[in-house]
C-alpha positions as CSV (number, residue, x, y, z in Angstrom):
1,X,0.0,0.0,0.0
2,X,2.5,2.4,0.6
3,X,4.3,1.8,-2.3
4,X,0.9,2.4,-4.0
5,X,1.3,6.0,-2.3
6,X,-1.3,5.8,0.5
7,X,0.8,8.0,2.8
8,X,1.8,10.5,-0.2
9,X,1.9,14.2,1.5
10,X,1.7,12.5,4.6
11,X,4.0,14.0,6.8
12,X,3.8,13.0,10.4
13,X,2.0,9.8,12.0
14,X,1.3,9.5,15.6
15,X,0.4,6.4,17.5
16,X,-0.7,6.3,21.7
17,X,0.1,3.7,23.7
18,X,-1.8,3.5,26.8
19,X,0.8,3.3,29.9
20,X,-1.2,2.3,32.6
21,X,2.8,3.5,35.0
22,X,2.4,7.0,33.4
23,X,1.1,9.9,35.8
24,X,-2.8,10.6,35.0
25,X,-4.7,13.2,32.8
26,X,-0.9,13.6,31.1
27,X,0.2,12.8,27.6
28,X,3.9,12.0,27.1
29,X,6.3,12.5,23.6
30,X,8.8,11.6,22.4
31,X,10.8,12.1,19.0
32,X,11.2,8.6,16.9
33,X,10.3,5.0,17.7
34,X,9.2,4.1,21.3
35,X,8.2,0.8,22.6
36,X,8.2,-1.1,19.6
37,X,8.6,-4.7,19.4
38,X,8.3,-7.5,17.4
39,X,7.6,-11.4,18.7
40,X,7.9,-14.6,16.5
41,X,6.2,-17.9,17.0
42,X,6.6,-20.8,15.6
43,X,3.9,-23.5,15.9
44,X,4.3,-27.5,14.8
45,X,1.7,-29.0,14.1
46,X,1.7,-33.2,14.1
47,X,-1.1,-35.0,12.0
48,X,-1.5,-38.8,12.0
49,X,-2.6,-40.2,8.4
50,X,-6.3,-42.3,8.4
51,X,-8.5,-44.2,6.1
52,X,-11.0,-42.9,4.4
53,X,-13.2,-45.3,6.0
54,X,-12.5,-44.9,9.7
55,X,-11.6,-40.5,9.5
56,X,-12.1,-40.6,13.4
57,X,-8.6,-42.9,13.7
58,X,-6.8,-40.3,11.8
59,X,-5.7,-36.9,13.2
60,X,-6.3,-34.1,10.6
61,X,-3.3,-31.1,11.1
62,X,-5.5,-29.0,8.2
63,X,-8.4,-28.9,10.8
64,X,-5.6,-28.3,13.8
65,X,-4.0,-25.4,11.9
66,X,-7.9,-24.1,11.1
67,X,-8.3,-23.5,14.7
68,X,-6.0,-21.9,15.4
69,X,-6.0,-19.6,12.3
């Protein structure tokens, strides 16, 4: 999107985090990045092949990975 241009002749973005520490009825800046962070996860998900004749034997990871979706 942004290469599209949706932030052309944008020139400042602002974004509030709510800091439950901070002193109340006050709003705190500050210049450049602040309390940013990033987290990875990495799920495995382990299936167990059926027959098409007994499905409830088997253990279906596309339904498992649905769920959690």
């Amino acid at each position: 999107m942004i290469k599209e241009g949706c932030l052309d002749g944008v020139e400042e973005i602002y974004g509030i985090h709510n800091w439950p520490l901070g002193k109340e009825s006050t709003i705190s800046v500050k210049s450049g990045a602040m309390m940013a962070g990033g987290t990875r996860v990495v799920i495995n998900i382990k299936g167990q092949g059926g027959h098409g004749s007994e499905p409830a034997t088997s253990i279906d990871p596309i339904t498992a990975a649905c769920y959690i979706h």
